[in-house]
MDTraj code that builds the backbone (N, CA, C; nanometers):
import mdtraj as md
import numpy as np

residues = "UNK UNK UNK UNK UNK UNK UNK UNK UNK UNK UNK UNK UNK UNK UNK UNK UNK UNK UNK UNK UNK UNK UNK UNK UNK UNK UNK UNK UNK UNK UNK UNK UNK UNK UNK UNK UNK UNK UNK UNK UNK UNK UNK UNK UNK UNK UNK UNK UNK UNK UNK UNK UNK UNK UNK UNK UNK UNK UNK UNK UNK UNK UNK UNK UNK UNK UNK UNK UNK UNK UNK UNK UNK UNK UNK UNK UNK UNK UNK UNK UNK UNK UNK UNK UNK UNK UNK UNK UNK UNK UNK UNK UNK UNK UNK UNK UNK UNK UNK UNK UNK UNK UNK UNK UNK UNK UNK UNK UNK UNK UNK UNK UNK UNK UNK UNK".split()
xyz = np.array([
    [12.5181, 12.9126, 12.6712],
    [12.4221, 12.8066, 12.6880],
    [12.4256, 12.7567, 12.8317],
    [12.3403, 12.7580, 12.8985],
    [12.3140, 12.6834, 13.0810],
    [12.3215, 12.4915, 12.9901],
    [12.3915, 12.4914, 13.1050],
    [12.3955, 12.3345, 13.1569],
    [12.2897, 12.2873, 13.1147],
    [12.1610, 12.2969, 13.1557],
    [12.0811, 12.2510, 13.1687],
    [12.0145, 12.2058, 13.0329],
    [12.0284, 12.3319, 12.9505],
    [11.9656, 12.3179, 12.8029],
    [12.0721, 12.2042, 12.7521],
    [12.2179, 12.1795, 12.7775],
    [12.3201, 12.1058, 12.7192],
    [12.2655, 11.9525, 12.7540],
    [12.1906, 11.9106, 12.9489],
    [12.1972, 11.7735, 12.9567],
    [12.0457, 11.7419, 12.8247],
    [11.9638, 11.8295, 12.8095],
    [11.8486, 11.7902, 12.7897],
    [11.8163, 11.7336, 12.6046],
    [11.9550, 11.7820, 12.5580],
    [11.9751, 11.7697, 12.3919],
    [12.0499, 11.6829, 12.4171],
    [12.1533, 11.6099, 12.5206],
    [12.2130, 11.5134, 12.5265],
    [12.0927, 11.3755, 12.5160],
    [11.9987, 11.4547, 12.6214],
    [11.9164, 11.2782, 12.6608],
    [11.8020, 11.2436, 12.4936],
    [11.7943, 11.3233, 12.4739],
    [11.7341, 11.3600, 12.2785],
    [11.8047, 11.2783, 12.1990],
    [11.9160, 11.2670, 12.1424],
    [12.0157, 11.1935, 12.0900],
    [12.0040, 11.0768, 12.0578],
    [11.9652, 10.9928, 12.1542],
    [11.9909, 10.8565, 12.0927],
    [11.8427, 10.8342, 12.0633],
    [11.7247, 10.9405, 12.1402],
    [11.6096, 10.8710, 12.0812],
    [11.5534, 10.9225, 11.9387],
    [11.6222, 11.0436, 11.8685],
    [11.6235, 11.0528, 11.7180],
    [11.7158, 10.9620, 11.6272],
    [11.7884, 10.9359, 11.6812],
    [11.9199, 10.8479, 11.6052],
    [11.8326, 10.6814, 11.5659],
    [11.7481, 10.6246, 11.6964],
    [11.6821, 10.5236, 11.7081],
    [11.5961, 10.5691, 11.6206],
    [11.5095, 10.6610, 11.6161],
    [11.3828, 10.6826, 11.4922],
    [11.4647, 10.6774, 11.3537],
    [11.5775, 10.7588, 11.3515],
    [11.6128, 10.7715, 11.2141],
    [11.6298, 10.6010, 11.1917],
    [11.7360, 10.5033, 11.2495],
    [11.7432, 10.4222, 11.2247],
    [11.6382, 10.3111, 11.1632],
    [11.5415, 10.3488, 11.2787],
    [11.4353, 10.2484, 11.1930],
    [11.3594, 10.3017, 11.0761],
    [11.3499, 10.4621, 11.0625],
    [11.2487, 10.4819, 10.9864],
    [11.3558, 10.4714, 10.8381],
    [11.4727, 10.4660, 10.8237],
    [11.5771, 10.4633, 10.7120],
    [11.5872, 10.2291, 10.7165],
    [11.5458, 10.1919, 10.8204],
    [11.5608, 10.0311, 10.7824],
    [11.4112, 10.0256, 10.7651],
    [11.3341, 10.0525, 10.7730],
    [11.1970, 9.9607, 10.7266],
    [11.1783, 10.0344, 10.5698],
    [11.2011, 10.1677, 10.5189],
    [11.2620, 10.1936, 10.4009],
    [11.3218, 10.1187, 10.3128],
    [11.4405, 10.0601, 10.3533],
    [11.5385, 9.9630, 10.2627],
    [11.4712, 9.8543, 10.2849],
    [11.4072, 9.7930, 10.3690],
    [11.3688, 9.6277, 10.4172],
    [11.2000, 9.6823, 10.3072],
    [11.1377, 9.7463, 10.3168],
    [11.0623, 9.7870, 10.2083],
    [11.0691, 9.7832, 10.0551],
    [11.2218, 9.8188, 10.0343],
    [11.2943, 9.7795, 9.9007],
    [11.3532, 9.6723, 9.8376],
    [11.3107, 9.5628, 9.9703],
    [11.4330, 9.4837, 9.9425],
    [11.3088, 9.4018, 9.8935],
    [11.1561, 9.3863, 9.9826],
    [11.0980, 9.2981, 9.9828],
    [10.9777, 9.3438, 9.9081],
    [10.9490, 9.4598, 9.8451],
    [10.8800, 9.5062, 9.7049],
    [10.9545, 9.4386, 9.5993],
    [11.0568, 9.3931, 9.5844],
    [11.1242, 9.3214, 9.4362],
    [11.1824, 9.2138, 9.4975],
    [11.1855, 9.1645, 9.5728],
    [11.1956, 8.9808, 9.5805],
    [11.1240, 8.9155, 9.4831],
    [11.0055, 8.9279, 9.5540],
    [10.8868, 8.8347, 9.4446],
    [10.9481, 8.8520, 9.2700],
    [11.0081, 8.9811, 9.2584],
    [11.0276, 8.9770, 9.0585],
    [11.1560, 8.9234, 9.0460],
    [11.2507, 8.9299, 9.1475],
    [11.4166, 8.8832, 9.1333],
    [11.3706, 8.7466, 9.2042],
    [11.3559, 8.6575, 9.2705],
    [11.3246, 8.5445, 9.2979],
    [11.2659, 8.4754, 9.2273],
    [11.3214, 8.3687, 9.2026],
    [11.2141, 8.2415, 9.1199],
    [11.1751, 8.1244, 9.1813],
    [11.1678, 8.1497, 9.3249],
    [11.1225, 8.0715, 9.4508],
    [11.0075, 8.1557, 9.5300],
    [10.9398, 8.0288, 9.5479],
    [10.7760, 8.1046, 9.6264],
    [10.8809, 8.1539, 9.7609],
    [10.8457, 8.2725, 9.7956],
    [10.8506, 8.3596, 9.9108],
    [11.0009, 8.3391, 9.9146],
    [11.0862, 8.3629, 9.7804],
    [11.2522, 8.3685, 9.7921],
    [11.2671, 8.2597, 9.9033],
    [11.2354, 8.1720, 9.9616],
    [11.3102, 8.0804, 10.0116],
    [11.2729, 7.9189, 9.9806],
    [11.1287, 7.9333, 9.9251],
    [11.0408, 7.8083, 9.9315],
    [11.0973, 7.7552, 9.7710],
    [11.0080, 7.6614, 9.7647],
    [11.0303, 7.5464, 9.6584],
    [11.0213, 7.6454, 9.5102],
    [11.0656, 7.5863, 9.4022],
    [11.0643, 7.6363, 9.3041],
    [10.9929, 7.5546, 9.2214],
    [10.8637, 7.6570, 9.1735],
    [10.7850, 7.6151, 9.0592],
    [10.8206, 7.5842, 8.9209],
    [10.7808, 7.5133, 8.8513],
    [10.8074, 7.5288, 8.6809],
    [10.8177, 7.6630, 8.5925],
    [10.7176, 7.7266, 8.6140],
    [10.6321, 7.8884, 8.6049],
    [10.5995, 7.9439, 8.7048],
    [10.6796, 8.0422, 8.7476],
    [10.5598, 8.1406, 8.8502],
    [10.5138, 8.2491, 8.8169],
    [10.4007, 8.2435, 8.7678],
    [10.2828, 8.3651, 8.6739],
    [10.3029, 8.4989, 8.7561],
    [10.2879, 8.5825, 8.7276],
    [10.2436, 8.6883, 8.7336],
    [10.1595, 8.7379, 8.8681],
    [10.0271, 8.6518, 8.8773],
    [9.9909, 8.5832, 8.9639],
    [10.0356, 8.5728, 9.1088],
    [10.1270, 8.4916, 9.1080],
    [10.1749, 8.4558, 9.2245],
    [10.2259, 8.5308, 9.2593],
    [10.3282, 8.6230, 9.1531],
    [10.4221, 8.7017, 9.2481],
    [10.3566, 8.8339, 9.3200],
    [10.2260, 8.9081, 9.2392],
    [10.1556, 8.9762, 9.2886],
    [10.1335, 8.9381, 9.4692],
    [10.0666, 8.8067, 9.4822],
    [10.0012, 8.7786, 9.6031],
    [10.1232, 8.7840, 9.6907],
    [10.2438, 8.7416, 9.6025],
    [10.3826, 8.7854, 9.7092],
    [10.4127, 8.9059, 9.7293],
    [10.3645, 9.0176, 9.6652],
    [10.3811, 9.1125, 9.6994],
    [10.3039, 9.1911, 9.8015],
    [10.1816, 9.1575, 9.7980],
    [10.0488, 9.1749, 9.8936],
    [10.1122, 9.0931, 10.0117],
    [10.1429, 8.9892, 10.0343],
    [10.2446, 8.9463, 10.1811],
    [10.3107, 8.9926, 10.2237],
    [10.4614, 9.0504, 10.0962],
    [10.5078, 9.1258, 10.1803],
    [10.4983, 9.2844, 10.1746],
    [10.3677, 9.3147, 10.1651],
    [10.3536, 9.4574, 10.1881],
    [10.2949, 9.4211, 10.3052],
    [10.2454, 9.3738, 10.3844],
    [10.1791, 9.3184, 10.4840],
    [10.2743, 9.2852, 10.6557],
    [10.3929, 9.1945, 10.5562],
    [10.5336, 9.1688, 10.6263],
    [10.5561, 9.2760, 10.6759],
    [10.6296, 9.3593, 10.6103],
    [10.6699, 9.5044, 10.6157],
    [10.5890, 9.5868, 10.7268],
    [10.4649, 9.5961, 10.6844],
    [10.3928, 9.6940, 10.8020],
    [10.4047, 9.6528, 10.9057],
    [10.4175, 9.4943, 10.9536],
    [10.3996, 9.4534, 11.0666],
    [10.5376, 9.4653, 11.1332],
    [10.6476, 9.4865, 11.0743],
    [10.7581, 9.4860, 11.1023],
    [10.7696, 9.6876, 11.1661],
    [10.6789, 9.7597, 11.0712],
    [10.7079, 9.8663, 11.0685],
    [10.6247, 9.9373, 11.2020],
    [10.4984, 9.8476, 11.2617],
    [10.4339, 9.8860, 11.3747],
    [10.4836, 9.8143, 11.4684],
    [10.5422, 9.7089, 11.4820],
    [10.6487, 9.6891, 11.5804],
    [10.7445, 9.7908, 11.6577],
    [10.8327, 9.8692, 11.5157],
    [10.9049, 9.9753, 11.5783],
    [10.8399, 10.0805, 11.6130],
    [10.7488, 10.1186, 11.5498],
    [10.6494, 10.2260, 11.5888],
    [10.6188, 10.2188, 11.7599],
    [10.5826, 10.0952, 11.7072],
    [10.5026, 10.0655, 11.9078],
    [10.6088, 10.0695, 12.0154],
    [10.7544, 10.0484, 11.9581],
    [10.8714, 9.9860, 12.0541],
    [10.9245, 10.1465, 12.0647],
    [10.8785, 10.2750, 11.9487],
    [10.9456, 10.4444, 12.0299],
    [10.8414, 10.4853, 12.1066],
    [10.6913, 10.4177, 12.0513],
    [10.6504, 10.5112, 12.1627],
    [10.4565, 10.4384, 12.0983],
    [10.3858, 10.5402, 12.1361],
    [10.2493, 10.5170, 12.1346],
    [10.1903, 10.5004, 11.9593],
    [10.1099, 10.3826, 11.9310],
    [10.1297, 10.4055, 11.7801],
    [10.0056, 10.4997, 11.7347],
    [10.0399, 10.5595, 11.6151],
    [9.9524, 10.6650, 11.5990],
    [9.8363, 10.5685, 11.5220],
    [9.6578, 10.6224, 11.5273],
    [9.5817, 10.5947, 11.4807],
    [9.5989, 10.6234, 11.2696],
    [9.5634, 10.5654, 11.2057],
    [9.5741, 10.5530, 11.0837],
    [9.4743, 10.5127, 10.9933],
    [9.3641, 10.6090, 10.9178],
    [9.2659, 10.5729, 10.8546],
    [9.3299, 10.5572, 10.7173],
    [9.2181, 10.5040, 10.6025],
    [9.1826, 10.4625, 10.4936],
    [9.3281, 10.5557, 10.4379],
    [9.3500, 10.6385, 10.4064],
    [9.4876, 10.7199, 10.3197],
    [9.5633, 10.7022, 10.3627],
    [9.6077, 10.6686, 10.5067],
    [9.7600, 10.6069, 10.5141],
    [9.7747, 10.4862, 10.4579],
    [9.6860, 10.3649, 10.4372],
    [9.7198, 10.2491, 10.3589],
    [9.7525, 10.2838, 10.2224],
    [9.6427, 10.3719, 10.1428],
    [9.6214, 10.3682, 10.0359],
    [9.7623, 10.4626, 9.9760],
    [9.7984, 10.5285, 10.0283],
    [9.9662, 10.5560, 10.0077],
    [10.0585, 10.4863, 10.0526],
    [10.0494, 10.4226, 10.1105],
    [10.1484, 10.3107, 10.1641],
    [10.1693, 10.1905, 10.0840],
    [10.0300, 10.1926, 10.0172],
    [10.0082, 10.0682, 9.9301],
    [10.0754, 10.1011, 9.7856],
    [10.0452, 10.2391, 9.7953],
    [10.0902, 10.3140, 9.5803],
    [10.2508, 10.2830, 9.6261],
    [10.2968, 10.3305, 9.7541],
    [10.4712, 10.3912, 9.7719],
    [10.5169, 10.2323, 9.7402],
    [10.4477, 10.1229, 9.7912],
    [10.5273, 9.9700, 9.7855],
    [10.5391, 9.9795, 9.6463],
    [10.4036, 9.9536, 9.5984],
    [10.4045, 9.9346, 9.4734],
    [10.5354, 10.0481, 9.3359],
    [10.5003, 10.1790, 9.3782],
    [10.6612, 10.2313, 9.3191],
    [10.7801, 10.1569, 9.3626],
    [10.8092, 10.0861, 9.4446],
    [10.9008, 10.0603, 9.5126],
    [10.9143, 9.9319, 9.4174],
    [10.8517, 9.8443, 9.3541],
    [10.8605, 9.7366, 9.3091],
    [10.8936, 9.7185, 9.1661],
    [10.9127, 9.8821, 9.1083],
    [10.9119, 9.8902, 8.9827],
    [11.0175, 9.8399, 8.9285],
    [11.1608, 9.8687, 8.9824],
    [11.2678, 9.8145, 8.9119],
    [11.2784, 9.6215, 8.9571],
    [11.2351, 9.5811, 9.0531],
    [11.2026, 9.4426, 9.0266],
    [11.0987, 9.3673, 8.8956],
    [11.0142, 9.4717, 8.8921],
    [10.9140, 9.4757, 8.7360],
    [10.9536, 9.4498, 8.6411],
    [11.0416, 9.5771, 8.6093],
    [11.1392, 9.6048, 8.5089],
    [11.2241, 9.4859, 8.4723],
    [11.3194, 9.4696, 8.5785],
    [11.3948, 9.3692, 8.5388],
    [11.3386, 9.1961, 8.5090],
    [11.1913, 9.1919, 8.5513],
    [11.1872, 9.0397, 8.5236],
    [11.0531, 9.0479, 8.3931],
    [11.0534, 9.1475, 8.3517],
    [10.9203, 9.1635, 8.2560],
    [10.9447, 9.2420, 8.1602],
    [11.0055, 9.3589, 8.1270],
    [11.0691, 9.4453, 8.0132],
    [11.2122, 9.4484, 8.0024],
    [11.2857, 9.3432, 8.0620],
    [11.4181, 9.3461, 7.9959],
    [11.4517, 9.1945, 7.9541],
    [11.5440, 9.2116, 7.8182],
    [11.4694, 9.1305, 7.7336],
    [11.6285, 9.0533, 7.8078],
    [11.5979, 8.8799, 7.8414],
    [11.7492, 8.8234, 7.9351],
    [11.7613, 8.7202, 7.8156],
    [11.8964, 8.7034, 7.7972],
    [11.9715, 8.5903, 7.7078],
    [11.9476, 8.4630, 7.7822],
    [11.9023, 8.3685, 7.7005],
    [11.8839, 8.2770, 7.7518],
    [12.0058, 8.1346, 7.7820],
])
top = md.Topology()
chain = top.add_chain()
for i, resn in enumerate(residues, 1):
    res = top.add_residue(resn, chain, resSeq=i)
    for name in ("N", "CA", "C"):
        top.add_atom(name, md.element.get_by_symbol(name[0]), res)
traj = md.Trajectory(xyz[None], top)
């Protein structure tokens, strides 16, 4: 192997390590904040706590933070490099993947039956 090919996979390194990083944290920060709204019984997990929070509400919390999320996620986008253009099917999978993502928050506050 020349030198040369060795400095040029060196200077590579930290800027895949940086992609992996973010594209593996807006993933989990994706997971965390698709099932807040169903594990929380506070508007936006930090705010006041209602009597009931319907169904309803937690939806529109979820539409926030699917919203949260992207903006968090074109931040890093913009901070490796140029952000790519994105029509109508990147939302509309982005929107199904949150929504899988929210299922076991579902689960646990709507089909499992809790002792009171």
């Amino acid at each position: 192997m020349c030198p040369r090919h060795r400095s040029d996979v060196g200077q590579l390194t930290p800027l895949i390590s940086t992609s992996l990083l973010s594209t593996y944290g807006v993933i989990a920060l994706a997971l965390l904040a698709a099932n807040a709204p169903f594990i929380s019984q506070r508007l936006a997990v930090l705010g006041p706590r209602p009597p009931h929070k319907s169904l309803g509400l937690r939806l529109i919390e979820l539409i926030v933070a699917y919203f949260l999320v992207g903006a968090v996620a074109l931040g890093l986008e913009n901070n490796l490099g140029q952000i790519a253009p994105q029509g109508w099917e990147f939302y509309a999978v982005t929107g199904t993947m949150f929504i899988t993502l929210a299922f076991p928050g579902f689960v646990f506050r709507y089909l499992l039956k809790h002792r009171d």
